[in-house]
SEFIZA-3560 file (N, C-alpha, C; in Angstrom, 3 decimals):
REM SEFIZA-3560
<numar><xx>-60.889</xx><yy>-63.589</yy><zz>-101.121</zz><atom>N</atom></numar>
<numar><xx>-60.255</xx><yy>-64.897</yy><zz>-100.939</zz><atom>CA</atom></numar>
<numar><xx>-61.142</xx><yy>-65.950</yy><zz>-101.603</zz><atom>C</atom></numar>
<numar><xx>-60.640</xx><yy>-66.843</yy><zz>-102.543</zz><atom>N</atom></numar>
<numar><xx>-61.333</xx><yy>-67.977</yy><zz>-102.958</zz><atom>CA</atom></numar>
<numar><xx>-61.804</xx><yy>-68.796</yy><zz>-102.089</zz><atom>C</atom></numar>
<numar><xx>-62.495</xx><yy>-69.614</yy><zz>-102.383</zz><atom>N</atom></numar>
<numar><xx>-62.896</xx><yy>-70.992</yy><zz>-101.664</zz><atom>CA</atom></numar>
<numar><xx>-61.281</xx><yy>-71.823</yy><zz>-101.408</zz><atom>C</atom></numar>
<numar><xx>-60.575</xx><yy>-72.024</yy><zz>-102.359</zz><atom>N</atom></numar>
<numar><xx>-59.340</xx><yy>-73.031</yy><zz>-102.230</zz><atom>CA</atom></numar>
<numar><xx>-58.236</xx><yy>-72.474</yy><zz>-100.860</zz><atom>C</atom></numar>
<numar><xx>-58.498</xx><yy>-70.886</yy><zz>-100.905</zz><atom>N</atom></numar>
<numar><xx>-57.435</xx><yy>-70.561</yy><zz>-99.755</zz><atom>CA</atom></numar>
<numar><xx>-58.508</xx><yy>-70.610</yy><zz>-98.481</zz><atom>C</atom></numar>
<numar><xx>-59.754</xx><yy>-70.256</yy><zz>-98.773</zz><atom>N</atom></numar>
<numar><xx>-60.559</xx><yy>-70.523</yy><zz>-97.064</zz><atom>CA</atom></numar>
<numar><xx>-60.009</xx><yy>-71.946</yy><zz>-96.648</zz><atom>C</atom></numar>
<numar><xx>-60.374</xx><yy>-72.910</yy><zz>-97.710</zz><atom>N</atom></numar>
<numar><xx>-60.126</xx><yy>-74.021</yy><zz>-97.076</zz><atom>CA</atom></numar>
<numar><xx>-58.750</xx><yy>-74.702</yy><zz>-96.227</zz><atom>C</atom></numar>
<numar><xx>-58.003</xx><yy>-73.819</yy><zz>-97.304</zz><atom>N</atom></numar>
<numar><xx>-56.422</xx><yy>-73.763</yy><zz>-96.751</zz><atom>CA</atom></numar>
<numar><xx>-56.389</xx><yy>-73.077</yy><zz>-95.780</zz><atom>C</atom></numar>
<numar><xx>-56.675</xx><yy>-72.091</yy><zz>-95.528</zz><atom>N</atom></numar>
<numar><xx>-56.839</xx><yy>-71.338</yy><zz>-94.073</zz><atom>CA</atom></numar>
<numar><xx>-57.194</xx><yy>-72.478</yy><zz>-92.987</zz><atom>C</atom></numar>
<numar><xx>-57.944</xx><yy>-73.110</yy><zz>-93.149</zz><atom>N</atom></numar>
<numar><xx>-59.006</xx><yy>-74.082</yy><zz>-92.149</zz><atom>CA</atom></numar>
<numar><xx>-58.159</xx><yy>-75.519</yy><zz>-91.761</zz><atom>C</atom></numar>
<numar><xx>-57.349</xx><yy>-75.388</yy><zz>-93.364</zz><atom>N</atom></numar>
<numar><xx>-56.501</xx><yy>-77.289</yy><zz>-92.736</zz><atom>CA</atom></numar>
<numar><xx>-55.398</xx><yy>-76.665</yy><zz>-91.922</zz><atom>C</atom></numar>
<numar><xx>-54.631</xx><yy>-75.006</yy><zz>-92.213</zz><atom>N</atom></numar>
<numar><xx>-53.738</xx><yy>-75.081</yy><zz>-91.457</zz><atom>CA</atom></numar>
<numar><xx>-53.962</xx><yy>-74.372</yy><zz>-89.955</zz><atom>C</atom></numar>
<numar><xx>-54.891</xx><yy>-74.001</yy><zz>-89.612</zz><atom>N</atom></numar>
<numar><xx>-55.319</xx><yy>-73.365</yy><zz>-88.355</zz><atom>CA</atom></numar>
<numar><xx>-54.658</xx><yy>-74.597</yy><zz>-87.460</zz><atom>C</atom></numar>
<numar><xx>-53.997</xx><yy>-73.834</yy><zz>-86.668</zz><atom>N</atom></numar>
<numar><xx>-53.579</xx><yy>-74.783</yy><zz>-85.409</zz><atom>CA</atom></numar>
<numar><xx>-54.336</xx><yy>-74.091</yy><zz>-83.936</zz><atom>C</atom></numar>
<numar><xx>-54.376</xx><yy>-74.992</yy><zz>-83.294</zz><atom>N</atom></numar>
<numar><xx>-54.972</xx><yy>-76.503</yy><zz>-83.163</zz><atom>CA</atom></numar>
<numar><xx>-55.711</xx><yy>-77.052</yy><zz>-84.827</zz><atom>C</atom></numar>
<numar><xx>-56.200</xx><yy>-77.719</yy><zz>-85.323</zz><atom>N</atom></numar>
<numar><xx>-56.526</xx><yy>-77.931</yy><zz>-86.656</zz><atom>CA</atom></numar>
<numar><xx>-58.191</xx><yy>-78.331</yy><zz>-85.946</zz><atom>C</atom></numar>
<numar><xx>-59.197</xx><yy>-77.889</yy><zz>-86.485</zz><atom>N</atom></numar>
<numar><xx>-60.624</xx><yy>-78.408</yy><zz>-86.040</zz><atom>CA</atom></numar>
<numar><xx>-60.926</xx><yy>-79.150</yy><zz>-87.350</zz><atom>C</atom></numar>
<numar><xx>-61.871</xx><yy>-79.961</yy><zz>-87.160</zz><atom>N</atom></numar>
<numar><xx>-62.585</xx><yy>-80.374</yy><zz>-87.740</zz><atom>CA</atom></numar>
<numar><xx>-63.740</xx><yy>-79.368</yy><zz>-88.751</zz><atom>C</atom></numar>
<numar><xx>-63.781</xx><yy>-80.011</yy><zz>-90.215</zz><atom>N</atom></numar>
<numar><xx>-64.672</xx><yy>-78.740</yy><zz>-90.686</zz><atom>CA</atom></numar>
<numar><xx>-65.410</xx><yy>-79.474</yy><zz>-91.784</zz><atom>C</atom></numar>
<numar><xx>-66.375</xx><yy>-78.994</yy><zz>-92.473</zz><atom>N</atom></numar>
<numar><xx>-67.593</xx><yy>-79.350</yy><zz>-93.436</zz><atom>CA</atom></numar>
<numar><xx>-66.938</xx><yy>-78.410</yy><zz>-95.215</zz><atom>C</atom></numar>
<numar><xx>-66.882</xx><yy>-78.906</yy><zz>-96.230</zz><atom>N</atom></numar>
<numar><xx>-66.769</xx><yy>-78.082</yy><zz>-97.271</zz><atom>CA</atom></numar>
<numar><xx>-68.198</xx><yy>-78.704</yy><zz>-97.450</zz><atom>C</atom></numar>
<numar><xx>-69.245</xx><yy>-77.550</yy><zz>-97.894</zz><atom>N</atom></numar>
<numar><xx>-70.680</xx><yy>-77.312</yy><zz>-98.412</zz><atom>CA</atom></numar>
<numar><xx>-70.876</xx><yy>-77.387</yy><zz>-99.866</zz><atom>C</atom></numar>
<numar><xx>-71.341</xx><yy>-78.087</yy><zz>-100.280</zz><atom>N</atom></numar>
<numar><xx>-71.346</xx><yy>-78.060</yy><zz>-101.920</zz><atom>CA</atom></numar>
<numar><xx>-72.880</xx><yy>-77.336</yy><zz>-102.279</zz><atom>C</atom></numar>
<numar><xx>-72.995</xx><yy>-76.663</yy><zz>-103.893</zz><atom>N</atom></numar>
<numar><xx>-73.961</xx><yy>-76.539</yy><zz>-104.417</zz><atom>CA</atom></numar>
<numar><xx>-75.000</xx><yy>-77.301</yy><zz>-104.386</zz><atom>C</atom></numar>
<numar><xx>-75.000</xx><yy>-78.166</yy><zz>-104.138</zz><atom>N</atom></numar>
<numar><xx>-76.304</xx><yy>-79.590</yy><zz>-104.126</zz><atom>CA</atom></numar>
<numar><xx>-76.451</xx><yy>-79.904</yy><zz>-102.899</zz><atom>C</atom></numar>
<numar><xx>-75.850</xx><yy>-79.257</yy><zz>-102.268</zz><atom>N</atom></numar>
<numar><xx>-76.507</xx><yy>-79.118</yy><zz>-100.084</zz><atom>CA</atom></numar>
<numar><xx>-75.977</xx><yy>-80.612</yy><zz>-99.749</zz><atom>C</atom></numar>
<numar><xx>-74.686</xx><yy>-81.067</yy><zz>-100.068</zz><atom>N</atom></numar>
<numar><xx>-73.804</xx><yy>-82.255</yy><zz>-99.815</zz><atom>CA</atom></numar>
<numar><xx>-72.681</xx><yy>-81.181</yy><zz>-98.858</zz><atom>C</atom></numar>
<numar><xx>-72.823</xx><yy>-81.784</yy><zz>-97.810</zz><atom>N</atom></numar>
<numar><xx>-71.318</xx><yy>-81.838</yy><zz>-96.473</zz><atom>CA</atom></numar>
<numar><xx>-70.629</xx><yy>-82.501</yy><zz>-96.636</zz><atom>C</atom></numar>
<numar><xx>-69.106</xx><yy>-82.554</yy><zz>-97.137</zz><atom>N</atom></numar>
<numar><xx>-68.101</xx><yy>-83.448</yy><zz>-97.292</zz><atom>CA</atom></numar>
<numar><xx>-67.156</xx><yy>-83.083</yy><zz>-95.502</zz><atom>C</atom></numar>
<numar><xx>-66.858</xx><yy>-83.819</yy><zz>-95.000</zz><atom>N</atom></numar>
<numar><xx>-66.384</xx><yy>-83.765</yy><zz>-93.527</zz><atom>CA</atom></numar>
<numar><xx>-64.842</xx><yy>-84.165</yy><zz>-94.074</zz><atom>C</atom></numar>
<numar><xx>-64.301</xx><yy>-83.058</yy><zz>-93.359</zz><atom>N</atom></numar>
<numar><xx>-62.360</xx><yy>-83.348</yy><zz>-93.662</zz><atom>CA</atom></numar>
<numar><xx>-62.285</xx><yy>-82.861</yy><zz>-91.742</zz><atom>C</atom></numar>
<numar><xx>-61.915</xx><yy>-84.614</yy><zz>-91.516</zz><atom>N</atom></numar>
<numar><xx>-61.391</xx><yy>-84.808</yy><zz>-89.965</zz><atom>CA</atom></numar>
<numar><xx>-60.219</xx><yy>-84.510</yy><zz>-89.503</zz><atom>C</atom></numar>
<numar><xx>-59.007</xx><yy>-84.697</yy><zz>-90.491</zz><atom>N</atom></numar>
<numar><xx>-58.045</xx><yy>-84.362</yy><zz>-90.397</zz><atom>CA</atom></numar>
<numar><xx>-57.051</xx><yy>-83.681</yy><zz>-91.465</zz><atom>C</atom></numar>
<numar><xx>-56.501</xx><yy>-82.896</yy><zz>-91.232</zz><atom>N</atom></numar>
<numar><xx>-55.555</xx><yy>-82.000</yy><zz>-92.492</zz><atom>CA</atom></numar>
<numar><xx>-55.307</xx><yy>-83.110</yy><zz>-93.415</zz><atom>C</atom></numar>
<numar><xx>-54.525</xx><yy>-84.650</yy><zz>-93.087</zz><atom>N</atom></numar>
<numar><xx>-54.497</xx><yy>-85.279</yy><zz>-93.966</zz><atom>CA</atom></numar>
<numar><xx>-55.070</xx><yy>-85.855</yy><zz>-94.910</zz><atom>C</atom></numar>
<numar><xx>-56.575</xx><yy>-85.497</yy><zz>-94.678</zz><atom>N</atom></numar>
<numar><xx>-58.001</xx><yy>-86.034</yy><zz>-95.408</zz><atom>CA</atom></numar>
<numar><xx>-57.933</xx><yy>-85.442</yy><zz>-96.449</zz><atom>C</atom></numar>
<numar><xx>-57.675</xx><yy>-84.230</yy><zz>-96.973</zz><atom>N</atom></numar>
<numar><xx>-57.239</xx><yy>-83.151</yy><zz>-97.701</zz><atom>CA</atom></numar>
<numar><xx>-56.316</xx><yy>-82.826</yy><zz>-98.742</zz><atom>C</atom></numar>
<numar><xx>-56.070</xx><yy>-82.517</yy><zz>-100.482</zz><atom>N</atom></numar>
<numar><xx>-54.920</xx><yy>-82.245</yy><zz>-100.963</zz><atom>CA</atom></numar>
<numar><xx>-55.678</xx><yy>-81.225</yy><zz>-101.775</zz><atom>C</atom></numar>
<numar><xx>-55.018</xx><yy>-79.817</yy><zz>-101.548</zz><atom>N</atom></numar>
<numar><xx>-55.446</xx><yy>-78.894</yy><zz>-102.395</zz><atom>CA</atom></numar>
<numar><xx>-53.921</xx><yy>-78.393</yy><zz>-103.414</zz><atom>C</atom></numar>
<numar><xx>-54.991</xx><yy>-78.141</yy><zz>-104.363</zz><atom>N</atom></numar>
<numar><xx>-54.355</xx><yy>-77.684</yy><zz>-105.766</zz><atom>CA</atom></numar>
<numar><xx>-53.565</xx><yy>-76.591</yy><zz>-105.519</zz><atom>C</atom></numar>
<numar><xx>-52.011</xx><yy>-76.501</yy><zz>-105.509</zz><atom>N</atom></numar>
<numar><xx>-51.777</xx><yy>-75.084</yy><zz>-105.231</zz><atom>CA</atom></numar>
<numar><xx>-51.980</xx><yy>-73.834</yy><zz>-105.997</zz><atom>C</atom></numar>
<numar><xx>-52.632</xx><yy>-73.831</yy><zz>-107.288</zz><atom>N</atom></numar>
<numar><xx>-53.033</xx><yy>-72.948</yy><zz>-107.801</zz><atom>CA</atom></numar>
<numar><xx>-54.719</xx><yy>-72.338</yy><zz>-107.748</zz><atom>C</atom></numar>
<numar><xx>-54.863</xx><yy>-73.625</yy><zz>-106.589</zz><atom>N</atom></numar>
<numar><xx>-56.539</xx><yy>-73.240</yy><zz>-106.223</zz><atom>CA</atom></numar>
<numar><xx>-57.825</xx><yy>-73.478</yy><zz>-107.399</zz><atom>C</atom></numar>
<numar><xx>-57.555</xx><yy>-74.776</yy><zz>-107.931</zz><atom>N</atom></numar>
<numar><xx>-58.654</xx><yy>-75.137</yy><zz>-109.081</zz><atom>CA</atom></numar>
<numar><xx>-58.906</xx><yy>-76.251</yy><zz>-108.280</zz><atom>C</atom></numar>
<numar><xx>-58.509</xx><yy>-77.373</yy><zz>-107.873</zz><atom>N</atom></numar>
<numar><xx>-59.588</xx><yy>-78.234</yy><zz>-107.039</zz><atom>CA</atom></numar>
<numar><xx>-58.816</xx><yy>-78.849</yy><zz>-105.768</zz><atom>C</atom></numar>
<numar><xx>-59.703</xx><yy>-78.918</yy><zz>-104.998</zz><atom>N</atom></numar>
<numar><xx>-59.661</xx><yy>-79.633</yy><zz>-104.078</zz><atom>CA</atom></numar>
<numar><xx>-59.872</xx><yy>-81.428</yy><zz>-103.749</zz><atom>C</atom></numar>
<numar><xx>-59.036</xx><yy>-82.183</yy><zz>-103.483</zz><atom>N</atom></numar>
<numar><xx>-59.266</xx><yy>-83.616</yy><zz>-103.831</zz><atom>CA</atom></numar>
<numar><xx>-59.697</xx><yy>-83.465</yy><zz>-102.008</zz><atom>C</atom></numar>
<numar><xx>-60.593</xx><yy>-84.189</yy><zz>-101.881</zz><atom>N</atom></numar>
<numar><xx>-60.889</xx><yy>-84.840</yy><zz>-100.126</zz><atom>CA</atom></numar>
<numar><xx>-60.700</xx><yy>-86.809</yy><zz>-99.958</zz><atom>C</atom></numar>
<numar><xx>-60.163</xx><yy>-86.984</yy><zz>-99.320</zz><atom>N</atom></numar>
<numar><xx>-60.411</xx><yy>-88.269</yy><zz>-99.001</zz><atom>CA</atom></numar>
<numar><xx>-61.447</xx><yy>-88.701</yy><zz>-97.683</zz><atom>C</atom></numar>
<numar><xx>-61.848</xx><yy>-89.967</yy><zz>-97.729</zz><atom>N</atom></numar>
<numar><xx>-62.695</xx><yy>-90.631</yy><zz>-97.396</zz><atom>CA</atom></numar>
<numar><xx>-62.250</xx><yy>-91.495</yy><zz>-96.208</zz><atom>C</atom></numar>
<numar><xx>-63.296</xx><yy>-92.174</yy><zz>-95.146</zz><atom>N</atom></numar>
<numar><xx>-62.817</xx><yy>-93.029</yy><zz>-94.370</zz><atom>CA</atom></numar>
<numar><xx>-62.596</xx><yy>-94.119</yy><zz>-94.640</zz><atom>C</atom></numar>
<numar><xx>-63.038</xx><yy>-94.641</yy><zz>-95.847</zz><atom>N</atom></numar>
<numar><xx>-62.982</xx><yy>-96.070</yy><zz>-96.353</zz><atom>CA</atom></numar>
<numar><xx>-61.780</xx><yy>-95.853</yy><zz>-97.772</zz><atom>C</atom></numar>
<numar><xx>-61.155</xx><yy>-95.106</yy><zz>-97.978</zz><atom>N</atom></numar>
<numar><xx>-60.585</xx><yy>-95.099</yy><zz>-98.819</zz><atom>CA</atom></numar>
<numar><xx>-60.456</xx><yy>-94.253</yy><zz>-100.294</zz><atom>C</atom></numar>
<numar><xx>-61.482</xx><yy>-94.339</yy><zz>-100.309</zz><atom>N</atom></numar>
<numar><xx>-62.511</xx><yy>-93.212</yy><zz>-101.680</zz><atom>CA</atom></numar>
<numar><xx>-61.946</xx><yy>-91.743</yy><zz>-101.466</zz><atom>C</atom></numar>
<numar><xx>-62.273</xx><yy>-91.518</yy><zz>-102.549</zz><atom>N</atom></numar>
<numar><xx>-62.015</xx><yy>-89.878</yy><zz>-102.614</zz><atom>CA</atom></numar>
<numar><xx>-63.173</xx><yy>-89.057</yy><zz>-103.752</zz><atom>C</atom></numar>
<numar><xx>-63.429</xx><yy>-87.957</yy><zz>-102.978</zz><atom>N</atom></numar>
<numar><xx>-63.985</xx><yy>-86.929</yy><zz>-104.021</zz><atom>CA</atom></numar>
<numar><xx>-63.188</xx><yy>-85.644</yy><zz>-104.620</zz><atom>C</atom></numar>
<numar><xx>-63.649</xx><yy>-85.201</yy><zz>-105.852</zz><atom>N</atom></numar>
<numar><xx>-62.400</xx><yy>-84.397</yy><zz>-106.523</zz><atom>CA</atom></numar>
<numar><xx>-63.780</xx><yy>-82.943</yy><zz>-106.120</zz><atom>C</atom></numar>
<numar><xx>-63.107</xx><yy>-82.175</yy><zz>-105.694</zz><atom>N</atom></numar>
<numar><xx>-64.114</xx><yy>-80.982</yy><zz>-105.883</zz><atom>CA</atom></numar>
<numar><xx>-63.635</xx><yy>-79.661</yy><zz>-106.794</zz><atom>C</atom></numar>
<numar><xx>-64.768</xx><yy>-79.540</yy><zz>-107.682</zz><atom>N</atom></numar>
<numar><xx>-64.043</xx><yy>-77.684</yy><zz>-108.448</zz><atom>CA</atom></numar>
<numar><xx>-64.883</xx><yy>-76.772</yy><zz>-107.546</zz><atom>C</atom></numar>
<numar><xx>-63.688</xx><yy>-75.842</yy><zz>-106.994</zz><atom>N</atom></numar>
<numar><xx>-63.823</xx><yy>-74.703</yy><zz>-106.462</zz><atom>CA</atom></numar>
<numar><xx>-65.414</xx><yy>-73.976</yy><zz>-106.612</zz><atom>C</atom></numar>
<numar><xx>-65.977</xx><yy>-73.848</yy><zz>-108.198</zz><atom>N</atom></numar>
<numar><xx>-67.615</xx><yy>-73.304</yy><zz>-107.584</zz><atom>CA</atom></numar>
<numar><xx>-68.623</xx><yy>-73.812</yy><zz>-107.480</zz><atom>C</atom></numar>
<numar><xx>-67.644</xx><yy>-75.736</yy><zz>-106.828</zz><atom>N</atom></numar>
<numar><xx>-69.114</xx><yy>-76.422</yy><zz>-105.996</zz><atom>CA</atom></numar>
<numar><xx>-69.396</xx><yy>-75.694</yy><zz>-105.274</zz><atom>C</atom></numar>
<numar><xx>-68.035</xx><yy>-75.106</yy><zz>-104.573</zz><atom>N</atom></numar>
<numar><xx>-67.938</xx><yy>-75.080</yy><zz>-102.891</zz><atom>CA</atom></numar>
<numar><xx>-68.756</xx><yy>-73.541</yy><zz>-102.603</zz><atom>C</atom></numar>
<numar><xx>-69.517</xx><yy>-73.837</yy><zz>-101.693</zz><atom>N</atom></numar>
<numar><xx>-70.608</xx><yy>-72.874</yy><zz>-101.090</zz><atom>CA</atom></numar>
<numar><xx>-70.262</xx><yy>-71.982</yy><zz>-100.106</zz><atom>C</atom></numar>
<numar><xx>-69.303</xx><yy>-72.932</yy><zz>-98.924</zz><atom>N</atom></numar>
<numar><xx>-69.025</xx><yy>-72.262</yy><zz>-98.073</zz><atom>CA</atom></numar>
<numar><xx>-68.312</xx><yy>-73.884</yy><zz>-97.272</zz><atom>C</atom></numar>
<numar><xx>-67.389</xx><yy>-72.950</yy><zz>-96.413</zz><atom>N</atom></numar>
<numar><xx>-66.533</xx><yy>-74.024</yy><zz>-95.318</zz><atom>CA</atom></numar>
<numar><xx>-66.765</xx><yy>-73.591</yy><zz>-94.206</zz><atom>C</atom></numar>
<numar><xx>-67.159</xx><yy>-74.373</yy><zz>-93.187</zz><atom>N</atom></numar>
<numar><xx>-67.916</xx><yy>-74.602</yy><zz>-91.557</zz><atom>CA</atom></numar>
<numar><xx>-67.039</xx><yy>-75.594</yy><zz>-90.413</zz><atom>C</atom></numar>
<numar><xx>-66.630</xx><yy>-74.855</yy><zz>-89.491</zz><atom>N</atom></numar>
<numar><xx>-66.421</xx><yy>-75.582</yy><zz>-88.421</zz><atom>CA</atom></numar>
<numar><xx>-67.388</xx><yy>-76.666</yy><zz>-88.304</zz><atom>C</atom></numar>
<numar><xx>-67.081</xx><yy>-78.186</yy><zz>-87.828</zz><atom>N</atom></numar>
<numar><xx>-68.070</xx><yy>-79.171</yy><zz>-87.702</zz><atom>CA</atom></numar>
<numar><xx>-67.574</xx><yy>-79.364</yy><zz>-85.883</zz><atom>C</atom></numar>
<numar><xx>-68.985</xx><yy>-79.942</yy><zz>-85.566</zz><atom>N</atom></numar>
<numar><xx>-69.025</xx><yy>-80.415</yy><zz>-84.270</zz><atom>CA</atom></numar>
<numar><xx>-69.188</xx><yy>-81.899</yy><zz>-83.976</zz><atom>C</atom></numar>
<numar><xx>-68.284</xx><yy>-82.383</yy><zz>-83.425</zz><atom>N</atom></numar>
<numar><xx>-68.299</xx><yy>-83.927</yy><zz>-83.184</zz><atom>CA</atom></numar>
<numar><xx>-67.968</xx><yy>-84.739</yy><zz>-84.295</zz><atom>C</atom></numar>
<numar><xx>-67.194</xx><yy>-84.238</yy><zz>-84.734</zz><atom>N</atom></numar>
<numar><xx>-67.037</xx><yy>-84.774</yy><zz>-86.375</zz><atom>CA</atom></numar>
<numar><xx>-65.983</xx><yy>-86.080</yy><zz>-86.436</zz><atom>C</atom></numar>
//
């Protein structure tokens, strides 16, 4: 399984938790809610949005690994 479907696995888990995508450069991007989120359906990037508005574009072999977050 790629990184693009873990993550998809993770926005659609119901109840939906809170989770961390891990980048190569040891950066935690926090996606609070499924809607924070728009993945590529062919699984080349992942866009995340921000609390202030902003967004980061991510390619798939930033991503290190995806983590349940606590208190997020």
């Amino acid at each position: 399984m790629n990184m693009i479907e873990t993550i998809r696995t993770f926005v659609l888990h119901s109840p939906f938790c809170p989770f961390g995508i891990c980048l190569s450069d040891g950066a935690s991007i926090p996606v609070r809610h499924p809607e924070m989120i728009a993945l590529d359906p062919n699984g080349r990037s992942a866009i995340v949005y921000r609390d202030d508005g902003s967004f980061q574009i991510l390619n798939p072999q930033q991503i290190t690994r995806v983590e349940v977050t606590v208190n997020a």
